[in-house]
C-alpha positions as CSV (number, residue, x, y, z in Angstrom):
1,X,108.7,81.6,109.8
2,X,112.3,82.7,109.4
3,X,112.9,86.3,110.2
4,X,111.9,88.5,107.1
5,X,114.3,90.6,104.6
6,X,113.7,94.4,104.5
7,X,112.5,96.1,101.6
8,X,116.1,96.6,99.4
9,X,115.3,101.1,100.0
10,X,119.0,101.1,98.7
11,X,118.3,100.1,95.1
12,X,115.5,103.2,95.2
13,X,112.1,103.0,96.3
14,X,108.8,105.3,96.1
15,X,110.5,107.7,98.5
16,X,113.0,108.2,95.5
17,X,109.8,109.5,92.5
18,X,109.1,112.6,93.8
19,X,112.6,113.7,94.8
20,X,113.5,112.8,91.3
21,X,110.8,114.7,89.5
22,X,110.9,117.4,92.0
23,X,115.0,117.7,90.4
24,X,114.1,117.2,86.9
25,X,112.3,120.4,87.5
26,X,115.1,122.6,88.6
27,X,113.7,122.3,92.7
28,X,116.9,121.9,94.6
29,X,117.8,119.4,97.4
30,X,117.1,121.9,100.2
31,X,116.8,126.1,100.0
32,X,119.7,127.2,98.5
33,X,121.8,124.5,97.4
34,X,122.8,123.8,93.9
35,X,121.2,121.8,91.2
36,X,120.8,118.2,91.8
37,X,120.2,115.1,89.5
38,X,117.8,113.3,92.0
39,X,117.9,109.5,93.3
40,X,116.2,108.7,89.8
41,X,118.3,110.8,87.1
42,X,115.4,112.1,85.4
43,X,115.4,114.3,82.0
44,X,115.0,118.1,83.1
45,X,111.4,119.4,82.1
46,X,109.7,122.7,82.7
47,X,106.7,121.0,83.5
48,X,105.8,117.7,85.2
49,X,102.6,115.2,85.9
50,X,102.8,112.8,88.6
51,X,99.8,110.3,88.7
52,X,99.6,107.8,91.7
53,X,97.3,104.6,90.9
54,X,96.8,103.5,94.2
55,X,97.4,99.7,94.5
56,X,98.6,99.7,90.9
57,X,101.7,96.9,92.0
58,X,104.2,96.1,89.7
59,X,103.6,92.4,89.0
60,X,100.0,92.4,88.8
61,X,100.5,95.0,86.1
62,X,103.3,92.8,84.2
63,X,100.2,90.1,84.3
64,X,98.1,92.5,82.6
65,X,100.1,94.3,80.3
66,X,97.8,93.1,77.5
67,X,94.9,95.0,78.8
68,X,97.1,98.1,78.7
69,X,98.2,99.0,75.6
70,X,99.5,102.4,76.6
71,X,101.5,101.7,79.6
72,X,102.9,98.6,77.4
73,X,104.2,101.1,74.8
74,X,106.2,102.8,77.8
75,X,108.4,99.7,78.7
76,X,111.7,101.5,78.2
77,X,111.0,103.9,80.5
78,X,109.9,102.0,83.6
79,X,111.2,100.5,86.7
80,X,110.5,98.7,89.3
81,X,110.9,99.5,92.9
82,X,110.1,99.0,96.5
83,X,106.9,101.1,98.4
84,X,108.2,100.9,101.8
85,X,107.3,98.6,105.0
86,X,104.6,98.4,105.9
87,X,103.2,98.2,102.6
88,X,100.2,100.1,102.9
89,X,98.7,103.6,101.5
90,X,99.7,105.5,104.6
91,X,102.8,104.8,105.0
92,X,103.3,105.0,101.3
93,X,101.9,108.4,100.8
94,X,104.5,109.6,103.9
95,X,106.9,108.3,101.6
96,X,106.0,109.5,98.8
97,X,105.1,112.9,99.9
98,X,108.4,113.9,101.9
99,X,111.3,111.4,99.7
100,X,111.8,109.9,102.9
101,X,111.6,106.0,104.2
102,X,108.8,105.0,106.9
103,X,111.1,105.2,110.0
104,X,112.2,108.7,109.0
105,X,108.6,110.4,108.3
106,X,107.2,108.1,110.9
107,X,103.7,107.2,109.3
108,X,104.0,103.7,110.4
109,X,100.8,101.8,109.7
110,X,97.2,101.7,108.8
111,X,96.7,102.0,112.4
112,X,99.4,103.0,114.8
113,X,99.4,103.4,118.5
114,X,99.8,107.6,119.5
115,X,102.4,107.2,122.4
116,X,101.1,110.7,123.6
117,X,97.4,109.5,124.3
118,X,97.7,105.6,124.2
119,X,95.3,105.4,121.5
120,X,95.5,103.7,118.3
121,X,93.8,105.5,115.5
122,X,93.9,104.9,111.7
123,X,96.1,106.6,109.9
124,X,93.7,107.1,106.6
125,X,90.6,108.2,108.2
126,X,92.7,110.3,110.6
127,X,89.5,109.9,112.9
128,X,90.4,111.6,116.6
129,X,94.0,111.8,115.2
130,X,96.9,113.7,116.2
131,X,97.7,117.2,114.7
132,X,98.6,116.0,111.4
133,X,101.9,118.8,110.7
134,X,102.9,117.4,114.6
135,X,102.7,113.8,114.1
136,X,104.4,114.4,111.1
137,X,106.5,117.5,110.5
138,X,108.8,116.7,108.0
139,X,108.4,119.4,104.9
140,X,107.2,118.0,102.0
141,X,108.3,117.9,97.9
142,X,104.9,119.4,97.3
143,X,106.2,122.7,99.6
144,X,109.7,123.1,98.4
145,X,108.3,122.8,94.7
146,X,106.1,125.6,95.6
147,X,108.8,127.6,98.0
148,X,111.3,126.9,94.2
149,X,108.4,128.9,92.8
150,X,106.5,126.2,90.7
151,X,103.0,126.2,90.5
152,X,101.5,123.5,92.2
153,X,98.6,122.0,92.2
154,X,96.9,118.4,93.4
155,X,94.1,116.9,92.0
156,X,92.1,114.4,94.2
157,X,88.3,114.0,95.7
158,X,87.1,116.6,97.4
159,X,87.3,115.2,100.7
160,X,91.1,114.7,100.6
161,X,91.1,118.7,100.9
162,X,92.4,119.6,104.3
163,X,91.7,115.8,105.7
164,X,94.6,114.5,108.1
165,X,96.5,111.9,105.8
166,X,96.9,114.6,103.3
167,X,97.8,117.4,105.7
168,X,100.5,115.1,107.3
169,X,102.1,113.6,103.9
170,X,100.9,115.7,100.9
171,X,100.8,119.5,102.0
172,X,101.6,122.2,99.8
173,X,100.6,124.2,96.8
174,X,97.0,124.2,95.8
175,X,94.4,121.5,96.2
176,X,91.8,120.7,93.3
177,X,88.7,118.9,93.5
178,X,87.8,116.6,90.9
179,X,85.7,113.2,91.1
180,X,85.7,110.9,88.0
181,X,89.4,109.7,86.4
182,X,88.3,111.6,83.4
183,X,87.5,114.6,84.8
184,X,90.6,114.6,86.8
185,X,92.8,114.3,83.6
186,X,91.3,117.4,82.7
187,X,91.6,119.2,85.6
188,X,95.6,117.8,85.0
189,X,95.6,119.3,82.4
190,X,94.2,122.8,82.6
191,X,96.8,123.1,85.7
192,X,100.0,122.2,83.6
193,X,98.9,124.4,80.9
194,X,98.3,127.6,83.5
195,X,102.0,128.1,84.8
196,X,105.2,128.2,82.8
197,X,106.9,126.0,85.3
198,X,104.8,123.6,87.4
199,X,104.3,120.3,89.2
200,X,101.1,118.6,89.1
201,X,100.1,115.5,91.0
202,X,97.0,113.3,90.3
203,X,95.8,110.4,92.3
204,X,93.3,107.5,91.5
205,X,92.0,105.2,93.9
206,X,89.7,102.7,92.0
207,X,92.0,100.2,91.6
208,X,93.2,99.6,94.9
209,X,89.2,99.8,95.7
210,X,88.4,96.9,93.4
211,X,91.8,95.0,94.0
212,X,90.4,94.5,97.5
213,X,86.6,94.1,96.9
214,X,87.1,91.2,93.9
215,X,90.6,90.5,94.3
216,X,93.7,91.6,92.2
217,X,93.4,88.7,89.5
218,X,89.4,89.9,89.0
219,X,87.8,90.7,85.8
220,X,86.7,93.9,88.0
221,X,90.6,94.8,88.3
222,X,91.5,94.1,85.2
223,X,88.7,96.3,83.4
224,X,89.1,99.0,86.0
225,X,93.0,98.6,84.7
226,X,92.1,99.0,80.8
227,X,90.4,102.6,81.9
228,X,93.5,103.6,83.6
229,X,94.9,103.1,80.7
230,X,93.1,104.8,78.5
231,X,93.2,107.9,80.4
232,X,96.8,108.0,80.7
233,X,97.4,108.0,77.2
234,X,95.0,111.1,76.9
235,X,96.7,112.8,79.5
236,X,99.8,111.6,77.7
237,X,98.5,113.0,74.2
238,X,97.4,116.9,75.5
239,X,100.5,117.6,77.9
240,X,102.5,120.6,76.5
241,X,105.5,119.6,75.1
242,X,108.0,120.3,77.8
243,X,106.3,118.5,80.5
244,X,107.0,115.0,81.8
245,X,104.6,112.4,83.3
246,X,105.1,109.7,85.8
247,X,103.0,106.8,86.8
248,X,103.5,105.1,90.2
249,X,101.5,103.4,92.7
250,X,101.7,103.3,96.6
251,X,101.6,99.2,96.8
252,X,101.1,96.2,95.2
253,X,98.1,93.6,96.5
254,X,97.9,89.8,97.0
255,X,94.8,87.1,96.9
256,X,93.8,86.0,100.3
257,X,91.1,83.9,100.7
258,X,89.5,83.6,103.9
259,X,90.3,80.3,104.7
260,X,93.6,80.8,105.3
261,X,93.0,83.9,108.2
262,X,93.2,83.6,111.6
263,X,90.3,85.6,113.4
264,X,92.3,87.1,117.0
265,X,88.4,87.0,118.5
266,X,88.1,83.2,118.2
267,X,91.6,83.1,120.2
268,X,91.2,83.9,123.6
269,X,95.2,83.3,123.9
270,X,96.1,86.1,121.8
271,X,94.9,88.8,123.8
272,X,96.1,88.0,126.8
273,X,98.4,90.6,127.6
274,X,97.8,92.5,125.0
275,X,96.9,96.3,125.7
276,X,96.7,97.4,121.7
277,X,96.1,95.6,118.6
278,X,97.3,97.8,115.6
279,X,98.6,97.5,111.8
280,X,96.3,96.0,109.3
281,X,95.9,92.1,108.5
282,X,98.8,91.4,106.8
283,X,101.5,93.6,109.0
284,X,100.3,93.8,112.8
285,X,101.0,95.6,115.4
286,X,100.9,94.2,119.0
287,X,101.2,96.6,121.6
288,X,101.8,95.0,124.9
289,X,100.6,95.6,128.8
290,X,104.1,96.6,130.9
291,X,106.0,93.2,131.5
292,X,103.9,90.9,129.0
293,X,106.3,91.1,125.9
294,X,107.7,87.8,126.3
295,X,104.7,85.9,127.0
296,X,102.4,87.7,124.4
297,X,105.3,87.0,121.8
298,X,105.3,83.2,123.3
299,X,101.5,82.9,122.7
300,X,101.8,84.6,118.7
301,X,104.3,82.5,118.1
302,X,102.7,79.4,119.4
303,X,99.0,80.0,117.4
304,X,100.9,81.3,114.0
305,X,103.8,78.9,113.7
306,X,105.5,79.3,110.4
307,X,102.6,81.2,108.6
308,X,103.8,84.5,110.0
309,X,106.8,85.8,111.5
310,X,106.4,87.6,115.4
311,X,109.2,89.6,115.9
312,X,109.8,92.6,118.8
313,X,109.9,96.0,118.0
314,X,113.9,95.9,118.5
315,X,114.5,92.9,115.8
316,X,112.2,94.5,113.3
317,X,114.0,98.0,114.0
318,X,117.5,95.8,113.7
319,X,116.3,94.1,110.3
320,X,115.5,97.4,108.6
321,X,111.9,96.7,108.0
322,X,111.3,100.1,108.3
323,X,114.7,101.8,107.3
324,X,116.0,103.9,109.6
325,X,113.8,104.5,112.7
326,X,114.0,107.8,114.6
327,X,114.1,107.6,118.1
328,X,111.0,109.6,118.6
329,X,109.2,107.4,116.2
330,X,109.8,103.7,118.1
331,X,106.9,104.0,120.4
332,X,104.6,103.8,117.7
333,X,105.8,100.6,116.4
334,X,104.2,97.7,117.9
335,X,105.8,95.6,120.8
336,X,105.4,92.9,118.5
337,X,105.5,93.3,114.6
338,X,103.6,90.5,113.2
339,X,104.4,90.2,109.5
340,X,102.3,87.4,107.4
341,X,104.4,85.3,105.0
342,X,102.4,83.4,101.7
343,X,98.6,84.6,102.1
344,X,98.0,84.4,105.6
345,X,96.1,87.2,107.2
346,X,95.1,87.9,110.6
347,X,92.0,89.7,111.3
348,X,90.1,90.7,114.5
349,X,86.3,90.5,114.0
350,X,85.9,92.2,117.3
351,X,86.3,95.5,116.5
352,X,87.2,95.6,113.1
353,X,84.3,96.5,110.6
354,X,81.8,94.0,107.9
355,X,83.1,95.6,105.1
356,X,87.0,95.0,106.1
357,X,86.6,91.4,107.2
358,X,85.1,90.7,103.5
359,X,88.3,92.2,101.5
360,X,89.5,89.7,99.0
361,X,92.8,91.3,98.4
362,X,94.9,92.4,100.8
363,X,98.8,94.4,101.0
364,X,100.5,95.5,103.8
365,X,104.0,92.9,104.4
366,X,106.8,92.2,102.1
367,X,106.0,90.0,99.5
368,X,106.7,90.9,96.3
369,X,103.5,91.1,95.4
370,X,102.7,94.0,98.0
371,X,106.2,95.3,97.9
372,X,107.3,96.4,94.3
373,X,105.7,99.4,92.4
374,X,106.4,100.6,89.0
375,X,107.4,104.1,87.9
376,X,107.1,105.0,84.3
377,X,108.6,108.3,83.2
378,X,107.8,109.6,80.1
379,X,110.5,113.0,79.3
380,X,109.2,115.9,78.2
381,X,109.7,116.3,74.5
382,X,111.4,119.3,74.7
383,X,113.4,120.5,77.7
């Protein structure tokens, strides 16, 4: 497989939404400087909503747009642009969270090797992770919308409170716990209408859920979709009228059937030399024994062929995959960076769990259909 093109961060990317929003609502750049437009341009608001559908990707919603009346009505004010590399909720939220592109935050992966300890762990469970303000200590849009004194609130399950992914990406202001989309719109709600000037952010979670249980093009998607919707335009109906809302999503998703995988466990070859296995099945990250680079890259390369490109950690650095990479950040990227092209995937059945080897739908590498997110901005009414 020919060597792949990065994500085009240039043209604006998820890093870019909350920047933008943050602007529309008079927080400045950094503490003390002067107004700012924001990569985006947004209309000033007193008031903002930002909702994240998780796995909500741009083109399977263009497929769907009949199912979604409300987010149809809205096609003037949306764009498409580009998550981040990988293309996975993770690094996403990093990006999201601090306006800044994978390399730079440093939340690399679904699971990413810890230089420190030489242990991989998973960057959404955060199970024996690292301290998550150390691992990543870049300050958030959520704390200098608070430090600008907005109130802020997020709105999420319970069990995002405090947990490591949202300590490291998504700190700041006040967390609320709500369970059903419904009941999160409320809570939405209630916190706009509390505070003369605020920023609110809501996330939803079904539809990446379903996208991978059933697959992206299911009847399970696509009903899960129509409820989004639906809530939205409530949400859209009771906000005040100078507060804005914008919908993005971390990711996009692709179809993979299981024939087309390659199980690592069933190829003795591939793990030869390999001290780590890291990423997810559609990016991975091969982390080598001391001297074995060329050989373990030799063996990849042999077993994938064209269905996946196996590049080192200096040509995917080089390419931009991951924008720019801090120096302090390079360790965690694999020795190898294994990025699957049409719907290849490549799994490990030997350590990783039932439930993830029976996905349908998976994201993670830089097709469009992973790659490109939407952002619809509706301005407040009244600024």
């Amino acid at each position: 497989m020919e060597g792949p093109a990065a994500p085009d961060y240039a043209s604006g990317s998820l890093a870019d939404v909350l920047p933008s929003v943050c602007a529309s609502l008079g927080v400045p750049s950094v503490a003390g400087a002067a107004a700012w437009a924001g990569p985006l341009a947004l209309p000033a608001a007193r008031r903002g909503v930002v909702v994240l559908v998780d796995g909500l990707g741009a083109r399977q919603l263009g497929r769907r747009l009949g199912h979604a009346p409300w987010l149809r009505a809205q096609v003037t004010g949306t764009r498409t642009l580009v998550s981040g590399f990988p293309s996975t909720t993770a690094t996403s939220m990093g990006s999201f969270g601090t306006g800044s592109h994978p390399g730079t935050h440093g939340m690399l992966g679904y699971e990413v090797l810890d230089p420190a300890r030489d242990q991989v762990f998973n960057e959404l469970s955060w199970e024996d992770g690292p301290v998550p303000e150390r691992w990543q200590p870049r300050t958030t849009w959520f704390e200098r919308a608070a430090a600008a004194g907005l109130g802020v609130v997020r709105i999420g399950p319970g069990f995002f409170d405090g947990s490591g992914l949202t300590q490291a990406a998504l700190r700041g202001g006040r967390f609320a716990a709500a369970e059903s989309l419904p009941a999160r719109v409320d809570a939405a709600l209630a916190a706009v209408r509390a505070t003369p000037r605020g920023l609110v952010y809501l996330y939803w979670g079904e539809v990446d859920k379903l996208g991978h249980v059933h697959g992206p093009e299911s009847l399970e998607w696509t009903a899960e979709l129509e409820a989004v919707d639906r809530e939205l335009a409530c949400l859209a109906a009771g906000l005040p009228d100078d507060a804005s809302l914008t919908v993005t999503a971390d990711h996009g998703m692709l179809a993979c059937p299981h024939e087309t995988r390659l199980d690592v466990a069933d190829e003795p070859s591939l793990r030869v030399g390999v001290r780590h296995l890291g990423g997810e099945p559609r990016t991975t990250h091969v982390y080598c024994e001391e001297g074995a680079v060329a050989d373990v890259a030799a063996a990849w390369s042999a077993v994938l062929g064209d269905r996946a490109w196996v590049g080192r950690r200096d040509e995917a650095v080089a390419a931009g995959l991951f924008g720019v990479v801090a120096p302090e950040h390079r360790a965690r990227i694999g020795d190898l960076v294994v990025v699957s092209g049409g719907d290849f995937t490549v799994v490990d059945s030997g350590r990783m769990r039932p439930q993830l080897l029976a996905l349908r739908g998976m994201h993670g590498a830089l097709s469009g259909e992973e790659l490109e997110v939407p952002v619809v901005h509706v301005p407040a009414r009244v600024a």
